[in-house]
DSSP file (Angstrom, degrees, kcal/mol; ACC not computed):
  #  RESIDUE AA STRUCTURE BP1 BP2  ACC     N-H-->O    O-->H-N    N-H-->O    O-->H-N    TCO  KAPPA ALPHA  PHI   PSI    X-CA   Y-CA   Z-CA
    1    1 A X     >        0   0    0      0, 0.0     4,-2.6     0, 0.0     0, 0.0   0.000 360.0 360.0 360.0 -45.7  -17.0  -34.6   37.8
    2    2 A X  H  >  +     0   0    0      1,-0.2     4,-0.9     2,-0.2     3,-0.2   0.915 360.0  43.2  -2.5 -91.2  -19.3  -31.4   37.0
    3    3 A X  H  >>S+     0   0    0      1,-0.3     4,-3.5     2,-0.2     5,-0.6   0.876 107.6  62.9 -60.4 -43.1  -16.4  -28.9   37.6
    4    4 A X  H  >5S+     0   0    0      1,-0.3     4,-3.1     2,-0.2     5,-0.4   0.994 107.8  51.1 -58.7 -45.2  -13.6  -31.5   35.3
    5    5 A X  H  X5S+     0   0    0     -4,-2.6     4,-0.9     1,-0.3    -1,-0.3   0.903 107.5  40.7 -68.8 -24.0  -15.9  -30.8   32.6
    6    6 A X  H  X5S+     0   0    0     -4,-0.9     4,-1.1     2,-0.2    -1,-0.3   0.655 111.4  62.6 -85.1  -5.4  -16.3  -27.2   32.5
    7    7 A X  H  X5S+     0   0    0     -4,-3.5     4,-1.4    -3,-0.4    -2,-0.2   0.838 110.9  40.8 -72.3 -31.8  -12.3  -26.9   33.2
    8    8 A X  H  X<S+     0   0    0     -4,-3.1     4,-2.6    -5,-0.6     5,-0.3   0.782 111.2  56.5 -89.0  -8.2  -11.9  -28.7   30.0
    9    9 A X  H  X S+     0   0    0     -4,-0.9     4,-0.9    -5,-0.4    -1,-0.2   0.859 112.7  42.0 -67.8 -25.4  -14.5  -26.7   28.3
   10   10 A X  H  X S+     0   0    0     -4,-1.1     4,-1.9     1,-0.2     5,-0.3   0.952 106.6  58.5 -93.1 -24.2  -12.9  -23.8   29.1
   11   11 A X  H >< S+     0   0    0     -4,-1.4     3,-0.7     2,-0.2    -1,-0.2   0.954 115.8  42.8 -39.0 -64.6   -9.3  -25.1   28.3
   12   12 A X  H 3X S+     0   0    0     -4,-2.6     4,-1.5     1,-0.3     5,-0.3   0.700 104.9  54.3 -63.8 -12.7  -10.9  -25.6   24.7
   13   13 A X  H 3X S+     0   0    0     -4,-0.9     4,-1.0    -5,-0.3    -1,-0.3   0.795 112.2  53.6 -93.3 -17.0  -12.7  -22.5   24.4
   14   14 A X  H <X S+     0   0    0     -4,-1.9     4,-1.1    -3,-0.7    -2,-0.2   0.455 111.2  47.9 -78.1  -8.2   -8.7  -20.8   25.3
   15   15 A X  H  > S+     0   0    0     -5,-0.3     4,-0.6     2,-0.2    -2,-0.2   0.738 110.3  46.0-126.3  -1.8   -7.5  -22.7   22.8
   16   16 A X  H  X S+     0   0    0     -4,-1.5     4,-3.6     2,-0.1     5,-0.2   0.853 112.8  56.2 -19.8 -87.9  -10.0  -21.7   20.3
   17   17 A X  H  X S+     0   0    0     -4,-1.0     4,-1.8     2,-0.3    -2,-0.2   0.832 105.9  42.4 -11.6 -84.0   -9.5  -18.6   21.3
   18   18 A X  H >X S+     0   0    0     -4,-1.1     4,-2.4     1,-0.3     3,-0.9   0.972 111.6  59.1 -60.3 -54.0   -5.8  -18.2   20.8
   19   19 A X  H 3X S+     0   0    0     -4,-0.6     4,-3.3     1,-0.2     5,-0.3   0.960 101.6  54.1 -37.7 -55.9   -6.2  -20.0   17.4
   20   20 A X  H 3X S+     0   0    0     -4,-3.6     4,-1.9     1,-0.2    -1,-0.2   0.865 114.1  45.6 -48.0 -36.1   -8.7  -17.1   16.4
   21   21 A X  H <X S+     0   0    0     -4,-1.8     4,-2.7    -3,-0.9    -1,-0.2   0.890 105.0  60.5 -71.9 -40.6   -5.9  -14.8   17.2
   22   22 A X  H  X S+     0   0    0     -4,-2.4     4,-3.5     2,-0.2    -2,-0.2   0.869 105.9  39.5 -16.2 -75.3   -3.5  -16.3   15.7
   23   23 A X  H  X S+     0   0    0     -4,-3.3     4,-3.6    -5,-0.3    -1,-0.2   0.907 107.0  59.2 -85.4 -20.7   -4.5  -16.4   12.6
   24   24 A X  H  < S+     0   0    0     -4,-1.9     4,-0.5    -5,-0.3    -2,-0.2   0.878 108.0  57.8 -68.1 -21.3   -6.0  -12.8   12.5
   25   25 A X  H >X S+     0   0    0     -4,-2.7     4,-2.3     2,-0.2     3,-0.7   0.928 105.5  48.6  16.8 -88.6   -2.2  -12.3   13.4
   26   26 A X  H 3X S+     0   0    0     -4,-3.5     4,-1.8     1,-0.2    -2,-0.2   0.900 114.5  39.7 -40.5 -62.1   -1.3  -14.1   10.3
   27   27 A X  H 3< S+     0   0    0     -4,-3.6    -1,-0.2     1,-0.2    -2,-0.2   0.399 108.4  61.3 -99.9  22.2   -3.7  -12.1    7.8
   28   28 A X  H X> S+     0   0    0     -3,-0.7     4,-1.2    -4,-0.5     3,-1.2   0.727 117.7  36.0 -71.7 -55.3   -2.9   -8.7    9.6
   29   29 A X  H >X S+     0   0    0     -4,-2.3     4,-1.1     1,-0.3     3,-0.6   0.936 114.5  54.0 -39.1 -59.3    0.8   -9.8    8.4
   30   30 A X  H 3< S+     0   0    0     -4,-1.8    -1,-0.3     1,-0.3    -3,-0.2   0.359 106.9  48.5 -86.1  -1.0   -0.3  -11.2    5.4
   31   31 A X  H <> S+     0   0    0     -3,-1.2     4,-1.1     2,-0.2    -1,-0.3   0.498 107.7  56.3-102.5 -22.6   -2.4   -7.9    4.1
   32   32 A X  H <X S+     0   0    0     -4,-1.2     4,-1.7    -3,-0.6    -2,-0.2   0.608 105.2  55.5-100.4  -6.1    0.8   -5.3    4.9
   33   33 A X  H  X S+     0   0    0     -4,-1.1     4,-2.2     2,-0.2     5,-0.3   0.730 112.3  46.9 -75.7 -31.2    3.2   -7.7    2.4
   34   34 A X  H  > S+     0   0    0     -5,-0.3     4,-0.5     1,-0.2    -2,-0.2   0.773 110.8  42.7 -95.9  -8.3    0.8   -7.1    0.2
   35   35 A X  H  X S+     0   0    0     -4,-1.1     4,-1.1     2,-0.2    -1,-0.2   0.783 119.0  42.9 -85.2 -28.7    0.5   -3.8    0.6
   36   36 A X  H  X S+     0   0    0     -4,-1.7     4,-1.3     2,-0.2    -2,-0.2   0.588 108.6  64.7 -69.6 -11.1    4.6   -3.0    0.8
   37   37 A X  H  < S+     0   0    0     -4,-2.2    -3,-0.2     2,-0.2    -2,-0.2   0.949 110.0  39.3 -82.4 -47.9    4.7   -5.6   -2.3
   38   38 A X  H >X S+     0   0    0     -4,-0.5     3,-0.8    -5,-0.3     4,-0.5   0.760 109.4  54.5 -59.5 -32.7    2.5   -2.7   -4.2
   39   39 A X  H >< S+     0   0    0     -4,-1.1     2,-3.0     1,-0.2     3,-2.9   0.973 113.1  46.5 -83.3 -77.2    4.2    0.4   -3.1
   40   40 A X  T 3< S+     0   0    0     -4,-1.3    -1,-0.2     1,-0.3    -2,-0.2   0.166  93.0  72.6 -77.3  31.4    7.4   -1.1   -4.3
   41   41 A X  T X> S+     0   0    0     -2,-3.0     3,-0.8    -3,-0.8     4,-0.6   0.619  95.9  62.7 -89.0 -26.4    6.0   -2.3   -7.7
   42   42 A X  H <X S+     0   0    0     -3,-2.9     4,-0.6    -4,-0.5    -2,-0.2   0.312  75.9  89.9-111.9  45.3    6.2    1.5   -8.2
   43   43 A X  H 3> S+     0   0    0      2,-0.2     4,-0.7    -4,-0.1    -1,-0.2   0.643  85.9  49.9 -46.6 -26.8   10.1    2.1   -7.9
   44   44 A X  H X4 S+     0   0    0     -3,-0.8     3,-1.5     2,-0.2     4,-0.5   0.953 116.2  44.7-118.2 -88.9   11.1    1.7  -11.4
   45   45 A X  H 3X S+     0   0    0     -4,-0.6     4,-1.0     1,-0.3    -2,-0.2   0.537 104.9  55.7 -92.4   6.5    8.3    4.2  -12.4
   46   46 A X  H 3X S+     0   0    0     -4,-0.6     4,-1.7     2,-0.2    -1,-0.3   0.933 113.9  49.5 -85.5 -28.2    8.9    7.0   -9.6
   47   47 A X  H << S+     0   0    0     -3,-1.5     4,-0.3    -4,-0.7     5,-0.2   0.799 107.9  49.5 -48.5 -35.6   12.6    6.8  -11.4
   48   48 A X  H  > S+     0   0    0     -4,-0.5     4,-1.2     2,-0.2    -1,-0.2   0.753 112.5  53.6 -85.2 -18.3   11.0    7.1  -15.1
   49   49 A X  H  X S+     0   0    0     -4,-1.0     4,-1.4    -5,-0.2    11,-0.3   0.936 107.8  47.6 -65.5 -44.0    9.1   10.2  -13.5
   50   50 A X  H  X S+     0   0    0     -4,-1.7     4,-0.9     2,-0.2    -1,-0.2   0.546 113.4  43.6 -89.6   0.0   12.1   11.5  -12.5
   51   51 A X  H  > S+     0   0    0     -4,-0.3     4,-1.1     2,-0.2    -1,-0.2   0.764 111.5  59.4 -91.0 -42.6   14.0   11.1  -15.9
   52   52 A X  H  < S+     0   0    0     -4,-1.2     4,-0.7    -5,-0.2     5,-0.4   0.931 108.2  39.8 -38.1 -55.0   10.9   12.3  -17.5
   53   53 A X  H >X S+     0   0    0     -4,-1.4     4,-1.6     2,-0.2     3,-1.0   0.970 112.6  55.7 -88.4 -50.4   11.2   15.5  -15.6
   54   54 A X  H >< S+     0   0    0     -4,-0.9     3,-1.9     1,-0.2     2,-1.1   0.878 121.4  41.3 -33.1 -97.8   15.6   15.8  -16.1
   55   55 A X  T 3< S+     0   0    0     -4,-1.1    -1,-0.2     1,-0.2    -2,-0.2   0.108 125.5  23.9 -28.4 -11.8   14.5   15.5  -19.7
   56   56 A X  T <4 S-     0   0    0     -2,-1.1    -1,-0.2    -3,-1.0    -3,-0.2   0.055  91.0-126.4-177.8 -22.8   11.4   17.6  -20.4
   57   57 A X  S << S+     0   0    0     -3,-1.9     2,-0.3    -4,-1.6    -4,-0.1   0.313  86.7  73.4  74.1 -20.3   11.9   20.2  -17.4
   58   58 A X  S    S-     0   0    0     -6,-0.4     2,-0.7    -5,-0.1    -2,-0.1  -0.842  83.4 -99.2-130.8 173.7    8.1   19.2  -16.4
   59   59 A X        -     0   0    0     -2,-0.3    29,-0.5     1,-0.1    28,-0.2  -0.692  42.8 -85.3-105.1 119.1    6.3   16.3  -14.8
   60   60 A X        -     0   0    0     -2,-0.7    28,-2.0   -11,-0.3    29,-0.1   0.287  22.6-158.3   4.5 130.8    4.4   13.6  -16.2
   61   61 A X        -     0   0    0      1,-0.3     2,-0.3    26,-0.2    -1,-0.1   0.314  60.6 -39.6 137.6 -63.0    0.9   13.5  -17.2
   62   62 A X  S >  S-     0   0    0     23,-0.1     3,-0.8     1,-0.1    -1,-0.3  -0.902  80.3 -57.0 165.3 172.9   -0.4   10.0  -17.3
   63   63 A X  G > >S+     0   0    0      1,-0.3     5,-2.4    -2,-0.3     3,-1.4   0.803 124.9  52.5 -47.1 -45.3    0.8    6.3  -18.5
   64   64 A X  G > 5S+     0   0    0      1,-0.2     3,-1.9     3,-0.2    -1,-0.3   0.900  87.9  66.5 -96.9  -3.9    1.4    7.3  -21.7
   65   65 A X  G < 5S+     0   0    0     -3,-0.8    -1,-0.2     1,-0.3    -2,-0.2   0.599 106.9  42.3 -60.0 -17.8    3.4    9.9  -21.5
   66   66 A X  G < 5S-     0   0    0     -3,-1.4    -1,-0.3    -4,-0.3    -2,-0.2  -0.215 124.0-102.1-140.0  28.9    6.7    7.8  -20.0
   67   67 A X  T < 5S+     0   0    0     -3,-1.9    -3,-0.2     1,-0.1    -2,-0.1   0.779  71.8 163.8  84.9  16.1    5.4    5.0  -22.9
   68   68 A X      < -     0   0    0     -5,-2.4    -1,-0.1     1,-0.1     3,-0.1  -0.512  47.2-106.4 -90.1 162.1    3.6    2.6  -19.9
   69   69 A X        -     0   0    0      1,-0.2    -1,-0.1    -2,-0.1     5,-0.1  -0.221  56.2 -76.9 -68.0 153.7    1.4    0.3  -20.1
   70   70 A X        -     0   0    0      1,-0.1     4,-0.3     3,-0.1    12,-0.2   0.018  47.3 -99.7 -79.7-156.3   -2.2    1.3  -18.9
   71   71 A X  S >  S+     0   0    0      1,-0.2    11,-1.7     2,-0.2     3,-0.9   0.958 120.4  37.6 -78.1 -31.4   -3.2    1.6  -15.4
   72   72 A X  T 3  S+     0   0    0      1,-0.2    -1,-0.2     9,-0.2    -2,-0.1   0.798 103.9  81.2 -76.2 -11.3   -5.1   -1.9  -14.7
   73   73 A X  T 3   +     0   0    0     -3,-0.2     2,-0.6     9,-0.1    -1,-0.2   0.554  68.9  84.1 -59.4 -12.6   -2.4   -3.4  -17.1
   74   74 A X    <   -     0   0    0     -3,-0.9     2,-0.4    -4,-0.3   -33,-0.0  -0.709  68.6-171.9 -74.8 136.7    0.2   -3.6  -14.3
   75   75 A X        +     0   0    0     -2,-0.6     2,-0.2     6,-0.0     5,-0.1  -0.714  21.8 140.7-163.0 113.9   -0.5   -7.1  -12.4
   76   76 A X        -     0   0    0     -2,-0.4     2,-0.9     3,-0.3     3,-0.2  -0.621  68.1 -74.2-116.2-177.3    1.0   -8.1   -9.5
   77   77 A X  S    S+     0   0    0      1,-0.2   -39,-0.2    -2,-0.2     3,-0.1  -0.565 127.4   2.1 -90.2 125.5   -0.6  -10.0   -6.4
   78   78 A X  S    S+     0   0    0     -2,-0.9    17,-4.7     1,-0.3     2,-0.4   0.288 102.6 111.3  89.1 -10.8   -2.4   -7.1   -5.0
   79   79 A X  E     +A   94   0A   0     15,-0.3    -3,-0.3    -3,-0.2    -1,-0.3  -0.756  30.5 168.3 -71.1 122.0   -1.7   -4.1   -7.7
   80   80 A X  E     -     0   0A   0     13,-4.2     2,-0.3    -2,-0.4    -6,-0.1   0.580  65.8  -1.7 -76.5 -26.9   -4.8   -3.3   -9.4
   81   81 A X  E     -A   93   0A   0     12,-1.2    12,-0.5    -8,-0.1    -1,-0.4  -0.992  46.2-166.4-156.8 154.9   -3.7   -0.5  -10.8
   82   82 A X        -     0   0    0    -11,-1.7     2,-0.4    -2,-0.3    10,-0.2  -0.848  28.6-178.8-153.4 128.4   -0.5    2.2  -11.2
   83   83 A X        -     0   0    0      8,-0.3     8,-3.0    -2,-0.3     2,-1.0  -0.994  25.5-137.5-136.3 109.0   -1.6    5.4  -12.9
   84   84 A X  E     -B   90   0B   0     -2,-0.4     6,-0.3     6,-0.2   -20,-0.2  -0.739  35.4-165.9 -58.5  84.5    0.5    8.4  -13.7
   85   85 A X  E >>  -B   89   0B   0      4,-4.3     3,-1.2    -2,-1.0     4,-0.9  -0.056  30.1 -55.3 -84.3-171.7   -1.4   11.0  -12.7
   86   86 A X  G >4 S+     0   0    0      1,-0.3     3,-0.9     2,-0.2   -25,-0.2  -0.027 129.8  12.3 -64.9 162.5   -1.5   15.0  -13.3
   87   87 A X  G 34 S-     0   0    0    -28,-0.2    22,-0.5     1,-0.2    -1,-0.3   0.692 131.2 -73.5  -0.7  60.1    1.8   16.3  -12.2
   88   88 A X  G <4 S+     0   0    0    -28,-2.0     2,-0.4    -3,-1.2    -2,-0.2   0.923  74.7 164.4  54.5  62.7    3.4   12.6  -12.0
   89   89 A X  E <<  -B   85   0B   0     -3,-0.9    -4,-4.3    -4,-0.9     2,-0.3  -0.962  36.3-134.2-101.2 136.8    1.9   11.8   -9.3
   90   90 A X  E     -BC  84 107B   0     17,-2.4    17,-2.6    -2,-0.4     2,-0.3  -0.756  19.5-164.5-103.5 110.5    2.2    8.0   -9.0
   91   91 A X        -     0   0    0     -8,-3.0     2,-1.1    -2,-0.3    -8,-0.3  -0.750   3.7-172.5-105.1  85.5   -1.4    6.2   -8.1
   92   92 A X        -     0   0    0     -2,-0.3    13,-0.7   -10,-0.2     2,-0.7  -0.658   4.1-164.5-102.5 115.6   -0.8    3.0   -7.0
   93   93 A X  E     -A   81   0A   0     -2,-1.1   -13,-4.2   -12,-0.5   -12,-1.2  -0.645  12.4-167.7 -84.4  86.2   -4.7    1.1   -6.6
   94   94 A X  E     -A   79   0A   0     -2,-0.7     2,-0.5     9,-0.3     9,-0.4  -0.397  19.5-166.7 -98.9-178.8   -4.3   -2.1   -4.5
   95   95 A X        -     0   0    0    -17,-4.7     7,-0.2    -2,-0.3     2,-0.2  -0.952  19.4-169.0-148.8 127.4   -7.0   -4.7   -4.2
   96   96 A X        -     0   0    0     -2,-0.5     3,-0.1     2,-0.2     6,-0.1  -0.453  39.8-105.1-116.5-179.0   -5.7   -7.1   -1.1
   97   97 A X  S    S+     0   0    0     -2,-0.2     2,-0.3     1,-0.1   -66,-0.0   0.625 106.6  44.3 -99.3  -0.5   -7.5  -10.0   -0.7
   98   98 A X  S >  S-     0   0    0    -71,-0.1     3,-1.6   -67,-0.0    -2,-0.2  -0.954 100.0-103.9-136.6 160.7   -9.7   -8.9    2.6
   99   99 A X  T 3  S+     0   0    0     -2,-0.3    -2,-0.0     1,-0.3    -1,-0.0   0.185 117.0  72.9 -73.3  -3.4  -11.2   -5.3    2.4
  100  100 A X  T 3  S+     0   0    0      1,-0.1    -1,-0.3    27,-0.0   -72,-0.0   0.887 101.0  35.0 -20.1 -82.2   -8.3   -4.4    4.8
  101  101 A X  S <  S+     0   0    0     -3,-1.6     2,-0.4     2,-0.1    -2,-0.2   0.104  96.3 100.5 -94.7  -5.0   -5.5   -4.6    2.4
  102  102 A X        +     0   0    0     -7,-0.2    -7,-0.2    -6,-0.1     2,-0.2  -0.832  60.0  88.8 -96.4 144.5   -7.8   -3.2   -0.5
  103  103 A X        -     0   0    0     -9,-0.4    -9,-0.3    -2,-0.4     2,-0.3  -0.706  66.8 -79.2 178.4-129.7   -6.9    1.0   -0.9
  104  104 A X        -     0   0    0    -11,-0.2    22,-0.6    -2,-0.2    23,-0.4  -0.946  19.4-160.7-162.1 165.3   -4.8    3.5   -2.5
  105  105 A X        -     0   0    0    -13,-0.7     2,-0.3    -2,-0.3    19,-0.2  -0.824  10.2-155.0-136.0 152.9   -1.4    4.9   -2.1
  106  106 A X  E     - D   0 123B   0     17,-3.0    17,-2.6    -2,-0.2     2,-0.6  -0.988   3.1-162.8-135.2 146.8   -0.3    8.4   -3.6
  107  107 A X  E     -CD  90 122B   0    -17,-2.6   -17,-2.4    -2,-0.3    15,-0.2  -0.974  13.2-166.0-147.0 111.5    3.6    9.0   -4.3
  108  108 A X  E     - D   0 121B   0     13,-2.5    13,-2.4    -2,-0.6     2,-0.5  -0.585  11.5-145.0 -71.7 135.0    4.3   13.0   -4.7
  109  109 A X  E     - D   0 120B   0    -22,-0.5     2,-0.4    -2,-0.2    11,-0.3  -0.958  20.0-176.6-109.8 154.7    7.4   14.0   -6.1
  110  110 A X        -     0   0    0      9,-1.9    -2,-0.0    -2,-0.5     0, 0.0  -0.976  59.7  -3.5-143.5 147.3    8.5   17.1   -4.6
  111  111 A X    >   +     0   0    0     -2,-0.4     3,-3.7     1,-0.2     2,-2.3   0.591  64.5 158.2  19.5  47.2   11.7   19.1   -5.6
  112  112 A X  T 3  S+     0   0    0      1,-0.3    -1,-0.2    -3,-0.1     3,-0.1   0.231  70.9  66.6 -83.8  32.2   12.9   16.8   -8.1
  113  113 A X  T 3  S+     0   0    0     -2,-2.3    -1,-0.3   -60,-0.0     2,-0.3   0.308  98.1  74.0-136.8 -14.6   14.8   19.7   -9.5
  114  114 A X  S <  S-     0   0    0     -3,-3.7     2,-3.4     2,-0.0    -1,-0.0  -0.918  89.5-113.3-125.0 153.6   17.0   19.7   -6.0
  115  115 A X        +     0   0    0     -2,-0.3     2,-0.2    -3,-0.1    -3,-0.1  -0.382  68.0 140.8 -99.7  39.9   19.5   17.7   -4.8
  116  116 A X        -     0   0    0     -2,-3.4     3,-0.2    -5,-0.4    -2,-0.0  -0.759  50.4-140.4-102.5 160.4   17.2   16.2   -1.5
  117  117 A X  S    S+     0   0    0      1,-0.2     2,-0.9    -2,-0.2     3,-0.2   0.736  98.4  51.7 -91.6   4.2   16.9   13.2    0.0
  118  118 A X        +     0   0    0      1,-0.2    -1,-0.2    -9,-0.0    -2,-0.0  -0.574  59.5 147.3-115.8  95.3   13.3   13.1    0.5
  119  119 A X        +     0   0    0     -2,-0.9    -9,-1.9    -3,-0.2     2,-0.5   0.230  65.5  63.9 -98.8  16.3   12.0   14.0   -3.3
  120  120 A X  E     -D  109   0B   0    -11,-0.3     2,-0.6    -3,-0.2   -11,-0.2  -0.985  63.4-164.6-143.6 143.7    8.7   11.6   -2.7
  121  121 A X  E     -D  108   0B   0    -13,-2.4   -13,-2.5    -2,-0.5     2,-0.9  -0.938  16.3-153.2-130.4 118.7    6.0   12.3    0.0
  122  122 A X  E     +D  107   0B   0     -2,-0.6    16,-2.9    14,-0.3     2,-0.2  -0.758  19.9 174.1 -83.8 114.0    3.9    8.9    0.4
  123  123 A X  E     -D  106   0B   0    -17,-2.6   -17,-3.0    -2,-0.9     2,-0.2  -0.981   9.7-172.6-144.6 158.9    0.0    9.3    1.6
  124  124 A X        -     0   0    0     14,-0.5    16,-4.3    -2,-0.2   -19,-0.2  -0.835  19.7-176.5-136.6 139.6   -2.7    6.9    2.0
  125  125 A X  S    S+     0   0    0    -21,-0.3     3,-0.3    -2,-0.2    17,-0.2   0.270  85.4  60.8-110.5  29.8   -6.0    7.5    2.7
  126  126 A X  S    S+     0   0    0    -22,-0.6     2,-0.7     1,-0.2   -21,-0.1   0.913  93.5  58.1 -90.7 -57.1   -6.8    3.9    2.8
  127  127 A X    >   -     0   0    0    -23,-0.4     3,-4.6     1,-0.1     2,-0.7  -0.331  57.0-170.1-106.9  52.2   -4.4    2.4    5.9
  128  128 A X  T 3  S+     0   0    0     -2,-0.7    -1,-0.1    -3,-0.3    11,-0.1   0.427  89.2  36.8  22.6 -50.8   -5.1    4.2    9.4
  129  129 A X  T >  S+     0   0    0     -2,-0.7     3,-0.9     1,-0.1     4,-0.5   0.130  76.9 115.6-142.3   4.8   -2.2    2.6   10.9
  130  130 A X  T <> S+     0   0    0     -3,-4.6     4,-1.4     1,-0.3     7,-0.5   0.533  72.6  63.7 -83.4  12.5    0.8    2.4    8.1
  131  131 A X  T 34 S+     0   0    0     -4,-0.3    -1,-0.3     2,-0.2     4,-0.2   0.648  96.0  54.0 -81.7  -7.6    3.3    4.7    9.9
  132  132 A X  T <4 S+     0   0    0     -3,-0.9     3,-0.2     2,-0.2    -2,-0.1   0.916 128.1  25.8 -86.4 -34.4    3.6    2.4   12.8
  133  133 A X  T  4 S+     0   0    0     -4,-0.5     2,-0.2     1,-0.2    -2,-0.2   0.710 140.2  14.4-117.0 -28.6    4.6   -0.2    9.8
  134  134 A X  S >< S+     0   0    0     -4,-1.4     3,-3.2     3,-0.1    -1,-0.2  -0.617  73.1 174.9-134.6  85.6    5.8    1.5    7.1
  135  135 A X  T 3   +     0   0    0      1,-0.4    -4,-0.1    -3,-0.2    -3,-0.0   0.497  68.4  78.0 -88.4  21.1    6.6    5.0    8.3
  136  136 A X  T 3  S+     0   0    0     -6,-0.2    -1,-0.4   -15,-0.0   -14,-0.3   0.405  96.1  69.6-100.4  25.4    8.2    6.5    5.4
  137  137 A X  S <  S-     0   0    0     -3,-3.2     2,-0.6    -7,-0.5   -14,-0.2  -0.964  74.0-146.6-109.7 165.5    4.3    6.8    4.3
  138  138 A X        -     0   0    0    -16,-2.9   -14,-0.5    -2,-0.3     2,-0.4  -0.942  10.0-133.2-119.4 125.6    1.6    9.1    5.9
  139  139 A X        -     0   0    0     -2,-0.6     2,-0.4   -16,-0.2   -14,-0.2  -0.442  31.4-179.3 -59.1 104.8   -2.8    8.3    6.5
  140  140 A X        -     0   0    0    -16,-4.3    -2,-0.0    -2,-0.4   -14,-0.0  -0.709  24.5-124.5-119.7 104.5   -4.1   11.3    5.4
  141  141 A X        -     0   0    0     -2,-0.4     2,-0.2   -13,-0.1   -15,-0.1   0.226  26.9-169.0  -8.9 134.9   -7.8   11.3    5.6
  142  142 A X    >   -     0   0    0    -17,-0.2     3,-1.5   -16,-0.0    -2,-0.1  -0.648  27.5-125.0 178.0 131.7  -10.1   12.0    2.5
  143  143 A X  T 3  S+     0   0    0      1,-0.3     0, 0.0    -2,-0.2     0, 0.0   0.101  99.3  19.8 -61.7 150.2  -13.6   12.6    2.3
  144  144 A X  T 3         0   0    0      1,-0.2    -1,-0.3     0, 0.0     0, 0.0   0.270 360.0 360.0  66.7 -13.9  -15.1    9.7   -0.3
  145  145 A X    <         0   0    0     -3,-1.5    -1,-0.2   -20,-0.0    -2,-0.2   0.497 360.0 360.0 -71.5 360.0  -12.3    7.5    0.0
């Protein structure tokens, strides 16, 4: 009788168990939509960078310079922020909802003056592990982030 009860203890404590995985599963998922939903909030402005730059022969500046709104003024679920920074580099600031998924993204533009396909260089120093998941970006380490 002994042994039937610790076979079902342990039966529940497996099935615990899998639940606990499960759902960190789930909000592993549910933190990298919300970080690829923020790196593609800023499509439409790495295009106004690059019109910016056709026009004007040089690169953006900041939000107001291509007439945006300011940087916490963007809101979507998980943008905090999207900041035109010194030579149009595109800062996009997310705040997830576990400390995970909160971080920063940088989108370079690089030759935008030739006829390549890869005119944007994505780094993070935030996400350890987003090439496996999103590999057209790169983890670069940096101190104080």
């Amino acid at each position: 009788m002994r042994s039937v009860f610790i076979f079902v203890g342990l039966i529940f404590l497996a099935g615990v168990i899998a639940l606990l995985i499960q759902n960190k599963q789930r909000d592993v998922y549910i933190d990298r939509a919300v970080i690829a939903n923020a790196y593609a909030s800023a499509a439409q402005i790495k295009l106004r960078v690059e019109e910016y730059f056709y026009e004007n022969g040089e690169l953006p500046n900041s939000n107001y310079s291509l007439d945006l709104p300011e940087p916490h003024e963007f809101r979507l679920r998980g943008l905090k922020a999207l900041a035109i920074e010194d030579n149009g580099v595109i800062h996009v600031e997310i705040e997830g909802e576990s400390p995970q998924a909160s971080g920063h993204i940088f989108l370079l533009p690089q030759q935008l003056d030739d006829h390549v396909s890869e005119r944007w260089i994505c780094l993070t120093p935030s996400y350890p592990s987003i090439e496996k998941w999103m590999p057209q970006c790169r983890y670069e380490p940096v101190e104080g982030w």
